[in-house]
C-alpha positions as a Markdown table, in Angstrom:
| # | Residue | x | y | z |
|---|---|---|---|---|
| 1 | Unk | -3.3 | -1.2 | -14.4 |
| 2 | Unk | -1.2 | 2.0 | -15.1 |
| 3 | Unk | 2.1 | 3.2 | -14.2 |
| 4 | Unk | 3.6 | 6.6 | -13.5 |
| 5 | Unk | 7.8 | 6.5 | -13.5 |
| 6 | Unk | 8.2 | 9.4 | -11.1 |
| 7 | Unk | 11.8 | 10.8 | -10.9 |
| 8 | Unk | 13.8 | 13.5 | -9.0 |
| 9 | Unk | 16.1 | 15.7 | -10.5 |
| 10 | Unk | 18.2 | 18.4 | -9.4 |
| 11 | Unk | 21.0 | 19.1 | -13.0 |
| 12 | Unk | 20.7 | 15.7 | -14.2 |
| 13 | Unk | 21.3 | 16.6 | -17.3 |
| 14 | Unk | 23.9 | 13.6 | -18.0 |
| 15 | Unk | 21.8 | 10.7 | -16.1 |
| 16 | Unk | 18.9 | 11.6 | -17.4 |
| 17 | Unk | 20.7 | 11.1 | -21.4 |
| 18 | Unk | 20.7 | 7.7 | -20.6 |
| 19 | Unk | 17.5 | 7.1 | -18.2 |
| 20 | Unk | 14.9 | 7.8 | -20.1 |
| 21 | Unk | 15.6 | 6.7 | -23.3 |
| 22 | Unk | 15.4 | 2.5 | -21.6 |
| 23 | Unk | 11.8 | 4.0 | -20.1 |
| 24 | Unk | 10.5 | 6.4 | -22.2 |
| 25 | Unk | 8.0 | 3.7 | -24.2 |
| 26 | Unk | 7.4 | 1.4 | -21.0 |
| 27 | Unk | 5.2 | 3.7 | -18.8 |
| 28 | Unk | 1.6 | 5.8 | -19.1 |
| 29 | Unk | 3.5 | 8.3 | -18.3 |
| 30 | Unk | 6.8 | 10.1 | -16.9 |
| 31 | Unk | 7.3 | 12.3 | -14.4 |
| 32 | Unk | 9.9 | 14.7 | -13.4 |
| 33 | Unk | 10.4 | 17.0 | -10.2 |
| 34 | Unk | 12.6 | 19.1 | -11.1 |
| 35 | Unk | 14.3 | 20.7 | -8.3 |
| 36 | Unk | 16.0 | 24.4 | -9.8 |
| 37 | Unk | 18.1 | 22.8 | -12.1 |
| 38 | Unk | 20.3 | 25.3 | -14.2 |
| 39 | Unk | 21.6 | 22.5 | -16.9 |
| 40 | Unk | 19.4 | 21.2 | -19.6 |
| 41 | Unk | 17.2 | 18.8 | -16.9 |
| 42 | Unk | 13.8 | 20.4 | -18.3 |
| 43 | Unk | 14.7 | 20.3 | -22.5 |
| 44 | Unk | 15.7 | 16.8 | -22.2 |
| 45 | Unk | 13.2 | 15.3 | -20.2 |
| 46 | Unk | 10.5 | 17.3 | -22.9 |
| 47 | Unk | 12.5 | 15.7 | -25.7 |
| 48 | Unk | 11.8 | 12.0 | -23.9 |
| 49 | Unk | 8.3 | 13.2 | -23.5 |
| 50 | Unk | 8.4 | 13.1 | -19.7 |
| 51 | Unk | 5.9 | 15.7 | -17.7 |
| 52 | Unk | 8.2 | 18.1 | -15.7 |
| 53 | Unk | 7.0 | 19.9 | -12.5 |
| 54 | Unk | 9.8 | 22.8 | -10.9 |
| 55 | Unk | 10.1 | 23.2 | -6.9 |
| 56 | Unk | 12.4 | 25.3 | -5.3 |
| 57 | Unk | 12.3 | 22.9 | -1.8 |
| 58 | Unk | 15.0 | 21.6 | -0.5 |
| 59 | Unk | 13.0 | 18.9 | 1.3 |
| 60 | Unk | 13.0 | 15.5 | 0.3 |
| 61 | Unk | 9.8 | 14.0 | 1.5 |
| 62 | Unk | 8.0 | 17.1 | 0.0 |
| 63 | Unk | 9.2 | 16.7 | -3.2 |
| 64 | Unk | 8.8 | 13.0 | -3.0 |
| 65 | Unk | 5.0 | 13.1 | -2.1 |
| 66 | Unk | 4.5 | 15.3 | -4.7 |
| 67 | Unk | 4.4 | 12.1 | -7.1 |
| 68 | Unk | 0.7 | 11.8 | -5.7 |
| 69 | Unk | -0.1 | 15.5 | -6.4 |
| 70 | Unk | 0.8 | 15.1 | -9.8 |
| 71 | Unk | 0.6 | 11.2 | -11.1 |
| 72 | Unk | -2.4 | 10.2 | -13.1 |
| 73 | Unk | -1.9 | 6.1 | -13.1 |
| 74 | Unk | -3.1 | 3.6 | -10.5 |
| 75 | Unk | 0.6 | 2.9 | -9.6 |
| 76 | Unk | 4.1 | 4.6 | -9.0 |
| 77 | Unk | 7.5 | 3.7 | -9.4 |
| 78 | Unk | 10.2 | 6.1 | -8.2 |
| 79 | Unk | 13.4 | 6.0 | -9.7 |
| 80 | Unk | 16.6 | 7.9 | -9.5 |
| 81 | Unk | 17.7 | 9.6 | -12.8 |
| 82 | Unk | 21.1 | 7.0 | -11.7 |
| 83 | Unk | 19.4 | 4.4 | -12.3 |
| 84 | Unk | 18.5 | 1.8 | -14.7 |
| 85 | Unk | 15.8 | -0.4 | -15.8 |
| 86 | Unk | 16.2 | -3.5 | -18.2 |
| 87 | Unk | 13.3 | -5.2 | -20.3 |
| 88 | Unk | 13.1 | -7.7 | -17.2 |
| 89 | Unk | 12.4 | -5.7 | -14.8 |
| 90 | Unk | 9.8 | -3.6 | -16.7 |
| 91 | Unk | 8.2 | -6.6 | -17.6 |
| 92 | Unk | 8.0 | -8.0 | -14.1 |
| 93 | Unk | 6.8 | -5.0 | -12.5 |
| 94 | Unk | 4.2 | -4.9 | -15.2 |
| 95 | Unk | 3.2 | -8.3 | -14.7 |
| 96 | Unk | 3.2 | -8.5 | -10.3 |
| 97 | Unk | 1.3 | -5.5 | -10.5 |
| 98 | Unk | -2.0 | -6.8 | -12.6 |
| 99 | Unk | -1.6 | -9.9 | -10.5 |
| 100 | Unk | -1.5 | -7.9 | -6.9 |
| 101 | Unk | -3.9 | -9.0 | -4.4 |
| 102 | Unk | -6.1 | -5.4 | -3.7 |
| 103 | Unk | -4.2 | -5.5 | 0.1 |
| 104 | Unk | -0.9 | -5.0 | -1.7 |
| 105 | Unk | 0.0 | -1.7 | -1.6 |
| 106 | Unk | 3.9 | -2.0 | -2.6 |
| 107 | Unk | 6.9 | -3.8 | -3.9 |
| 108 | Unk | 10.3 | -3.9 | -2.4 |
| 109 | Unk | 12.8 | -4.0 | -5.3 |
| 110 | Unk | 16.3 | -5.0 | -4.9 |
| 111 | Unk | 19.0 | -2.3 | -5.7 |
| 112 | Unk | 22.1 | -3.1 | -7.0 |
| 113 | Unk | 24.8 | -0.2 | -6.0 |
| 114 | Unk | 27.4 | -0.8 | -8.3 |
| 115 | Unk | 30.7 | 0.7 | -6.8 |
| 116 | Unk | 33.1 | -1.0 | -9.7 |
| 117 | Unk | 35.4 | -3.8 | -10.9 |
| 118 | Unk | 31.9 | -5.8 | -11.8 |
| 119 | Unk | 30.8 | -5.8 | -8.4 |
| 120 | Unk | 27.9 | -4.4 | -6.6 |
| 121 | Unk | 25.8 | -4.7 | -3.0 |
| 122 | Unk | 22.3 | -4.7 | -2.3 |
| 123 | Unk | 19.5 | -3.7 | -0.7 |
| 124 | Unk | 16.0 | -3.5 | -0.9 |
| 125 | Unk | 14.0 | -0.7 | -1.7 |
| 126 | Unk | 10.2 | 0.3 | -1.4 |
| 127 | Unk | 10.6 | 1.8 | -4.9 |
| 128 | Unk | 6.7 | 1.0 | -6.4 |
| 129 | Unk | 3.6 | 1.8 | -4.6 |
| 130 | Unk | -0.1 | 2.4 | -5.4 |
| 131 | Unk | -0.8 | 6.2 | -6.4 |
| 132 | Unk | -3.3 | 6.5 | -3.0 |
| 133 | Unk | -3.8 | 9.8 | -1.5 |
| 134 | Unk | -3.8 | 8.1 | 2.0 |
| 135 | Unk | -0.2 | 7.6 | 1.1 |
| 136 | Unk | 2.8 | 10.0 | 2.0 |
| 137 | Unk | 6.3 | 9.7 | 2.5 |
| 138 | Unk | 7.9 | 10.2 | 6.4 |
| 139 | Unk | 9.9 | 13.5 | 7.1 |
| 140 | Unk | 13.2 | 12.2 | 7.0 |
| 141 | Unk | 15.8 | 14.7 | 4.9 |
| 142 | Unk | 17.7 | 11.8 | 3.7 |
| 143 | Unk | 16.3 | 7.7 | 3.4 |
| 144 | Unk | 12.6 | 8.9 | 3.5 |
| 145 | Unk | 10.1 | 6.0 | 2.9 |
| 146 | Unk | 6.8 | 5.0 | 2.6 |
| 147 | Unk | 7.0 | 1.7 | 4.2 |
| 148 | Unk | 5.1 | 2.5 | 7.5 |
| 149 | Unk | 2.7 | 5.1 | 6.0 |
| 150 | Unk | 1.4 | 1.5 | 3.8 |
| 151 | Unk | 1.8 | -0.5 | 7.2 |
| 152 | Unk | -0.3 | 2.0 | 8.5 |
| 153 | Unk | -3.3 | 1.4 | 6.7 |
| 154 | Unk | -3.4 | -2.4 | 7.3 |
| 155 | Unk | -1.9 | -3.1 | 4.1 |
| 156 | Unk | 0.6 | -5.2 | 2.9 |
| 157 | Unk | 4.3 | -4.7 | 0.7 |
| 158 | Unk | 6.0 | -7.3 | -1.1 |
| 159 | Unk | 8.7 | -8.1 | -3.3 |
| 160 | Unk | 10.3 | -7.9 | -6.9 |
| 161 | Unk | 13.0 | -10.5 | -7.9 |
| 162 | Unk | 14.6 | -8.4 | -10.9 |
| 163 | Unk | 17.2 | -5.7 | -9.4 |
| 164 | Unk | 17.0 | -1.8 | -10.5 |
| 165 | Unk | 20.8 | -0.5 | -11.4 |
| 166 | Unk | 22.2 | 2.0 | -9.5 |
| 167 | Unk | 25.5 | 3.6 | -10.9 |
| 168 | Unk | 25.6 | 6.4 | -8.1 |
| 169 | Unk | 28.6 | 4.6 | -6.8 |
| 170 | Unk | 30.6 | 4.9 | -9.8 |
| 171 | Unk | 30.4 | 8.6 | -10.2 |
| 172 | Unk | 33.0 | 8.8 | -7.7 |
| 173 | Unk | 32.8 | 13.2 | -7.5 |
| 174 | Unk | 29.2 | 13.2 | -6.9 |
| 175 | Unk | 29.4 | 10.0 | -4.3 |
| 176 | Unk | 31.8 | 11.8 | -2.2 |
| 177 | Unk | 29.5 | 15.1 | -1.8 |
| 178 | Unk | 26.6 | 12.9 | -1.5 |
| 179 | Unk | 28.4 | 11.2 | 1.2 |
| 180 | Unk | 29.1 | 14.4 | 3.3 |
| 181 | Unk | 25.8 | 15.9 | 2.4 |
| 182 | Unk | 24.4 | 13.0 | 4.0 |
| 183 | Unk | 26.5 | 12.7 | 7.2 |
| 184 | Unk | 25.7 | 15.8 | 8.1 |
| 185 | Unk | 21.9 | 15.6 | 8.0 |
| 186 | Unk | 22.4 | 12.4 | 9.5 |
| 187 | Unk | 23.9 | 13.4 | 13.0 |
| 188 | Unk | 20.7 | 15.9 | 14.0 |
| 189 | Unk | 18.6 | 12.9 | 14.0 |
| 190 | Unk | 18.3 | 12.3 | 18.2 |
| 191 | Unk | 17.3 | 11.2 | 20.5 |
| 192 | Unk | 18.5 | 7.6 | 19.0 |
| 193 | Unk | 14.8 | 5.5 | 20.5 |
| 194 | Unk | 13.0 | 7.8 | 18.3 |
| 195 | Unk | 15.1 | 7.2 | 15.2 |
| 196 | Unk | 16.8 | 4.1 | 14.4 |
| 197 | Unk | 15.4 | 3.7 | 11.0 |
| 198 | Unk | 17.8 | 6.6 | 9.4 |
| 199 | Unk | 20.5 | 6.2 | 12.2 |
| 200 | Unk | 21.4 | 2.9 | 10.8 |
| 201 | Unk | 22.3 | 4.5 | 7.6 |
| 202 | Unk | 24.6 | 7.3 | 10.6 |
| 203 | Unk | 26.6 | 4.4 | 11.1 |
| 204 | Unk | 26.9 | 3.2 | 7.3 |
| 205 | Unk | 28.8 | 6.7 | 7.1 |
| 206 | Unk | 31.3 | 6.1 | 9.3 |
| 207 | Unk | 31.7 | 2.6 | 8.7 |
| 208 | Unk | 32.9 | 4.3 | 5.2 |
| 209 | Unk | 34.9 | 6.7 | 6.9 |
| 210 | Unk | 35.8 | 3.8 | 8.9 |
| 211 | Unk | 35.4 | 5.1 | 12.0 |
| 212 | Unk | 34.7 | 1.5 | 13.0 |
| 213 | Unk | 35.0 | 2.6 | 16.9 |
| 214 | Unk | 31.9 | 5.2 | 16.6 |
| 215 | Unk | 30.1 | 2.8 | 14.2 |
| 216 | Unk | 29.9 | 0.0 | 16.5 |
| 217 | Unk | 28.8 | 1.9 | 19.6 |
| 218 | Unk | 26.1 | 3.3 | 17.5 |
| 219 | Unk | 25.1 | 0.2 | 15.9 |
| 220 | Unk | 25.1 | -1.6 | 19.4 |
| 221 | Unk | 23.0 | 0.7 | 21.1 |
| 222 | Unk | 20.2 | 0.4 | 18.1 |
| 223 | Unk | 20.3 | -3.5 | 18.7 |
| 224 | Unk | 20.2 | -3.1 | 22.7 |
| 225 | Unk | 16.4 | -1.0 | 21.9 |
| 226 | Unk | 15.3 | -4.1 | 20.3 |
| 227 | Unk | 13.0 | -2.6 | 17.9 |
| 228 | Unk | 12.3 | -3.3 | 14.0 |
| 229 | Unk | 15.3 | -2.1 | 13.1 |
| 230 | Unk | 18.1 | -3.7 | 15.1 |
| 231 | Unk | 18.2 | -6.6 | 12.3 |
| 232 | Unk | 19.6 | -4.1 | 10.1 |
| 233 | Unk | 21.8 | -2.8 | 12.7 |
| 234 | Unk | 23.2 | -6.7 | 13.8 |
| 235 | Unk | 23.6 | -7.2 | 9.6 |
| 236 | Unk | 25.8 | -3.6 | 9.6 |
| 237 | Unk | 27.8 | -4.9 | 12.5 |
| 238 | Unk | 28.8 | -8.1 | 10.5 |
| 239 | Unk | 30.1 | -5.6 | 8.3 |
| 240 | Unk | 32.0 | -3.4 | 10.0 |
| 241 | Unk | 33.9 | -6.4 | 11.8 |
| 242 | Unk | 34.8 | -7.7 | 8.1 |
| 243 | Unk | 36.2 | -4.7 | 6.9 |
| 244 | Unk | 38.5 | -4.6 | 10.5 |
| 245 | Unk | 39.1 | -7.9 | 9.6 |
| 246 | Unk | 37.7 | -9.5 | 13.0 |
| 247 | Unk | 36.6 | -12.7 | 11.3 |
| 248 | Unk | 35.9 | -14.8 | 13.8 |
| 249 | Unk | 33.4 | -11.8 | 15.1 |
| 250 | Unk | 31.7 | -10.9 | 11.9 |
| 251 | Unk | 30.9 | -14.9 | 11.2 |
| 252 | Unk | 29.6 | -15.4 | 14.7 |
| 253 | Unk | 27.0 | -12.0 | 13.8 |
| 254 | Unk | 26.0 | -13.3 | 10.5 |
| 255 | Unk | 25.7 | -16.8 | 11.7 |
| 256 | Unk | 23.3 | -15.5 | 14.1 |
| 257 | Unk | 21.1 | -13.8 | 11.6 |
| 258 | Unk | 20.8 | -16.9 | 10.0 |
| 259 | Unk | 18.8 | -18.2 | 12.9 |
| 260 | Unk | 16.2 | -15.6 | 13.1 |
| 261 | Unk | 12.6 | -16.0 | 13.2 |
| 262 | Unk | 11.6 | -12.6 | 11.9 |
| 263 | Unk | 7.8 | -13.2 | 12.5 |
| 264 | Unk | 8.3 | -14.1 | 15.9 |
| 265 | Unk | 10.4 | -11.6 | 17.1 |
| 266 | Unk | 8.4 | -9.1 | 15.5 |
| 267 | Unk | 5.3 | -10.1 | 17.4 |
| 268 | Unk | 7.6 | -10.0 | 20.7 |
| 269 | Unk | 7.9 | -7.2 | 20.2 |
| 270 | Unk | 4.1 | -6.0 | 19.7 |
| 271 | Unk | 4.3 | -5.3 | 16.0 |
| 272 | Unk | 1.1 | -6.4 | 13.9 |
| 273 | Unk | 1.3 | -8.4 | 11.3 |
| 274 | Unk | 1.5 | -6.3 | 8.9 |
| 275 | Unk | 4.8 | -5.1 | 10.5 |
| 276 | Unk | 5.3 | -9.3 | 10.6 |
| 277 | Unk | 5.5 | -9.9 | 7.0 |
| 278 | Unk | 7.4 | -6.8 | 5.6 |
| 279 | Unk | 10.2 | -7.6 | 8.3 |
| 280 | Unk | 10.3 | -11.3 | 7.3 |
| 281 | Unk | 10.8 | -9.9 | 3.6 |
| 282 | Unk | 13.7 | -7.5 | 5.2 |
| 283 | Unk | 15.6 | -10.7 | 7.2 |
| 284 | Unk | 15.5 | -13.0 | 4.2 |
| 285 | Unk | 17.1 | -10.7 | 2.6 |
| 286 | Unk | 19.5 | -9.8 | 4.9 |
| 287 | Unk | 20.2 | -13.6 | 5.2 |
| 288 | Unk | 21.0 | -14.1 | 1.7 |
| 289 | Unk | 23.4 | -10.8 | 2.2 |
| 290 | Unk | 24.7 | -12.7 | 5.0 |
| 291 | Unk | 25.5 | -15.9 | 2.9 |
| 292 | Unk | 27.7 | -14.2 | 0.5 |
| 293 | Unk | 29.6 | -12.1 | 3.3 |
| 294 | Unk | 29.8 | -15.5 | 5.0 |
| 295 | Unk | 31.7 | -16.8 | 1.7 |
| 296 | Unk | 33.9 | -13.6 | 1.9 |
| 297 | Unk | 35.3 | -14.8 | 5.3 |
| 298 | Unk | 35.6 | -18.2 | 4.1 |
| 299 | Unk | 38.0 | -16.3 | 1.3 |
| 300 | Unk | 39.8 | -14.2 | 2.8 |
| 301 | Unk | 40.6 | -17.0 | 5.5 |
| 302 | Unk | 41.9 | -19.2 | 2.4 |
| 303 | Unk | 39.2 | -22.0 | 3.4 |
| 304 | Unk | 37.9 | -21.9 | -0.5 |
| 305 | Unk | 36.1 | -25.5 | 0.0 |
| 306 | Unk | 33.6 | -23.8 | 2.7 |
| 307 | Unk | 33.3 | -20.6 | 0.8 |
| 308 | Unk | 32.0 | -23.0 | -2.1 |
| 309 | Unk | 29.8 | -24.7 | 0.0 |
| 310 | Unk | 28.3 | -21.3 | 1.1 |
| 311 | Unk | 28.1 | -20.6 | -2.0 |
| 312 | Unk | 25.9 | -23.2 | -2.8 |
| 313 | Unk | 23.7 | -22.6 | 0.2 |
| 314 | Unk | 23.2 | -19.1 | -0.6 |
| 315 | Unk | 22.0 | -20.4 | -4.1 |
| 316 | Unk | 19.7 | -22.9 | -2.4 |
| 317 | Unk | 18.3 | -20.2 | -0.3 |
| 318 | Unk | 18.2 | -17.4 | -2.9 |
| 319 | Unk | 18.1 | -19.0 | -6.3 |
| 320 | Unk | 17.3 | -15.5 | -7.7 |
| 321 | Unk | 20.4 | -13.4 | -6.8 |
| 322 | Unk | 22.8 | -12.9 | -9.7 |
| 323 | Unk | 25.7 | -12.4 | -7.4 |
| 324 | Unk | 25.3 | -15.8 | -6.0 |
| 325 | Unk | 26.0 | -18.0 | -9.3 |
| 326 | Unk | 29.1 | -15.0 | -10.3 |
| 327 | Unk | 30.4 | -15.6 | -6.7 |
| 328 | Unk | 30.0 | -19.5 | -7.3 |
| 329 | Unk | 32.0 | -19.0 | -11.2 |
| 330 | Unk | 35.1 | -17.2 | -9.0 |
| 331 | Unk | 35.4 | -19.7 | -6.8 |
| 332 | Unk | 35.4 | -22.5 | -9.7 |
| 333 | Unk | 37.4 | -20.4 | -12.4 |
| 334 | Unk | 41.2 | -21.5 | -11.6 |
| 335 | Unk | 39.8 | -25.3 | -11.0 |
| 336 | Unk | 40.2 | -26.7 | -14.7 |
| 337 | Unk | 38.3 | -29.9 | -14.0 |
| 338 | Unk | 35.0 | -27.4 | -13.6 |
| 339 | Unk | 35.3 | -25.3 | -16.8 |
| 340 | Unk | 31.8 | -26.4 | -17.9 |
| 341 | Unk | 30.3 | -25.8 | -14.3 |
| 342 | Unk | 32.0 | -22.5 | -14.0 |
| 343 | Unk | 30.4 | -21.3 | -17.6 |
| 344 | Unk | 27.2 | -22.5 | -16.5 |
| 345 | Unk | 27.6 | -20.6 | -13.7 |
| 346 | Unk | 28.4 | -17.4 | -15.5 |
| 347 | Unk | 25.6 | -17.7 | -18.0 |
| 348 | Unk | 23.2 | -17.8 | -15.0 |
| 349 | Unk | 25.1 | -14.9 | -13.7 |
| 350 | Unk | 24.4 | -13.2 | -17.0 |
| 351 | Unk | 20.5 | -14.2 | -17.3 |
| 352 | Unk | 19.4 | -13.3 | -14.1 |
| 353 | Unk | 21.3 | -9.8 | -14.1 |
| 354 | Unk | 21.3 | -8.5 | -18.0 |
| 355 | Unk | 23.0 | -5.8 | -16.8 |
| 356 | Unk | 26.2 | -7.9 | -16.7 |
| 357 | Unk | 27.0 | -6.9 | -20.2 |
| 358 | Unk | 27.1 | -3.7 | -19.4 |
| 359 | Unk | 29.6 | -3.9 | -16.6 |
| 360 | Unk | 32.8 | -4.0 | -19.1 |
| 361 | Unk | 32.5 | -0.7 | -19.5 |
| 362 | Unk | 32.8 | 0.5 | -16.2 |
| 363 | Unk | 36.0 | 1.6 | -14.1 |
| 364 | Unk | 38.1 | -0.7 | -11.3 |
| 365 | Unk | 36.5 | -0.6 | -8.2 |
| 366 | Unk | 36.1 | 2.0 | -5.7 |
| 367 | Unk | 37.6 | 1.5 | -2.5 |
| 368 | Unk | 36.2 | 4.3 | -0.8 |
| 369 | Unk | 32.7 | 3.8 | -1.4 |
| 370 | Unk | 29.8 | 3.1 | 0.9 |
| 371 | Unk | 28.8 | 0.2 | -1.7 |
| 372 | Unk | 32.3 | -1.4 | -1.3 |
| 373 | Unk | 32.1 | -2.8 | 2.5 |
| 374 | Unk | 28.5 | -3.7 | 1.1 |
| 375 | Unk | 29.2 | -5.8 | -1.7 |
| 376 | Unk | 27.4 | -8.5 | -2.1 |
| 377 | Unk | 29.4 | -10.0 | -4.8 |
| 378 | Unk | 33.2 | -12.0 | -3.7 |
| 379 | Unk | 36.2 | -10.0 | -4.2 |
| 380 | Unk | 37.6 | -12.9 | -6.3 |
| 381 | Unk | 35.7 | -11.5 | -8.9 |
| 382 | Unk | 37.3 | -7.9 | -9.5 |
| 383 | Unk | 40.7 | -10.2 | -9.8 |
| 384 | Unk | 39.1 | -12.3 | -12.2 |
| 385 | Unk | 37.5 | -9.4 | -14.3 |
| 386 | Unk | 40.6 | -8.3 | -16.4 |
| 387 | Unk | 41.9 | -12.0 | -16.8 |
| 388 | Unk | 39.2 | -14.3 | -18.0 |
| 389 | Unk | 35.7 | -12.1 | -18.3 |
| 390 | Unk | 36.7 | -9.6 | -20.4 |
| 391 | Unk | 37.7 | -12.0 | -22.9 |
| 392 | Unk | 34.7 | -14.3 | -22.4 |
| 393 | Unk | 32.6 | -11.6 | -23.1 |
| 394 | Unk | 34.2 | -10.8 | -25.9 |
């Protein structure tokens, strides 16, 4: 099986530096879309070897399903020229992809937005697909996917375990325009039945802005339509409360979570199956997301023996996520009788995100972030950064 890495740029002449160089061996080919760039975009991609493409549209989802116009291989991965790749991931994608039962038509890959201070959130992503010209991306401006185009077809998406690394939330400049840029696409998109998908990510925007007031209405009227996407709505909710610091409100939301039956709520509702599994991929992760903002409560309320035992839980229940054994280290790094726990902790940390190592070198946290109400990893561990990692590491 073949892969084409298709990317976006619009003047990427600085992400793209150090994009391709980690790809530029790894895939059949590379692909650019170049969108009217005026830096150096084209001469570097050429110098990585990469084909590049020019479009002067402005839309998204066009440029997006022009991957299939012009990819050669038998599958696609779409990447941001922010993001990052390690050997792991290449490898896995490499190896899930020979391995894919012929109904598979996509992978769900987690993201991690890294905003700063070692810390990131997360979310998944449809990100690799199979190059099929039944295939197309929705018309959404911002957020487009391909998610129910595969759904469509009677086919099935899974998911990856090694995280992409997104550093979009470190560049604060461009995060800020991005985030305007985005608001204001976002609010054209009524009447709300018709689009819950992309108003969910409305409400992450003003949950940033913290207009918590306009972010919960909107967020409660998505659950109240009780449609495919009010999980993600209810797990947003959790999170605006925790920033406002209504504690006792966000537990009680995330707790509930916790209890859902994705598969049988989804067929309550009259999805297929098909509908069935991709949503039960979508809850478990928003249950492990859950866990570790559980454990944030658990901190900030100064209960650190339930925020450990969360901890663990979240472990038990995603024994994958990186964040999980680095929020498990925090909570045992002052505790002197755990020393050899809390290094265990750390190297697991460290093996199951590589990309650890590369987090020294990155600024204090960003505050005003949409990542930062998002993270997924304690905020013990930005206070713990300076004092003890640094020198670890060293």
């Amino acid at each position: 099986m073949t892969i084409s890495c298709c990317i976006l740029a619009k003047n990427e002449e600085k992400n793209l530096k150090d994009c391709l160089p980690g790809i530029q061996s790894c895939f059949e080919e590379i692909i650019v879309i170049d969108n009217s760039s005026v830096d150096n975009t084209r001469e570097i991609c050429e110098k990585f070897g990469a084909k590049v493409y020019d479009t002067s549209s402005t839309s998204e989802p066009y440029r997006r399903n022009l991957f299939f116009e012009k990819a050669k291989s038998d599958w696609i991965l779409s990447i941001d020229a922010d993001e990052r790749l390690t050997p792991e991931n290449i490898l896995e994608i490499k190896n899930q992809i020979e391995q894919a039962d012929k109904d598979v038509f996509g992978f769900r890959i987690p993201i991690n937005n890294y905003f700063g201070g070692m810390r990131w959130s997360q979310n998944l992503q449809l990100k690799l697909f199979r190059n099929d010209d039944r295939l197309c991306f929705d018309n959404y401006q911002v957020h487009t996917s391909i998610g129910n185009s595969i759904i469509s077809l009677n086919k099935r998406i899974d998911k990856l375990n090694y995280s992409i690394h997104h550093l979009d939330g470190i560049q604060r400049t461009r995060n800020k325009n991005k985030r305007s840029q985005y608001t204001n696409v976002l609010v054209g998109y009524y009447p709300l039945e018709k689009h819950t998908r992309v108003l969910n990510y409305l409400a992450v925007e003003l949950i940033t802005e913290r207009k918590f007031s306009e972010a919960i209405e909107l967020l409660e009227k998505i659950i109240s339509i009780k449609n495919k996407d009010s999980f993600l709505a209810q797990y947003y909710l959790g999170e605006c409360y925790l920033l406002m610091g209504r504690y006792d409100y966000s537990m009680a939301v995330f707790e509930s979570l916790l209890q859902l039956n994705s598969q049988v709520e989804m067929k309550k509702l009259g999805y297929n199956s098909f509908f069935g599994n991709d949503a039960e991929i979508i809850s478990d992760d928003l249950k492990q997301r859950s866990l570790s903002k559980m454990c944030e409560i658990h901190v900030q309320n100064g209960n650190f023996q339930k925020a450990f035992e969360t901890c663990e839980k979240a472990i038990a229940f995603d024994p994958n996520g990186a964040h999980h054994y680095l929020n498990k280290a925090s909570l045992l790094a002052d505790n002197d009788f755990s020393k050899q726990e809390f290094y265990s902790n750390l190297l697991i940390a460290y093996e199951k995100n590589p990309f650890l190592y590369e987090l020294i070198k990155y600024p204090v946290e960003n505050e005003n972030s949409q990542y930062y109400h998002q993270s997924v990893v304690l905020s013990l561990v930005s206070q713990y950064f300076e004092k003890k990692w640094v020198t670890y590491d060293d």
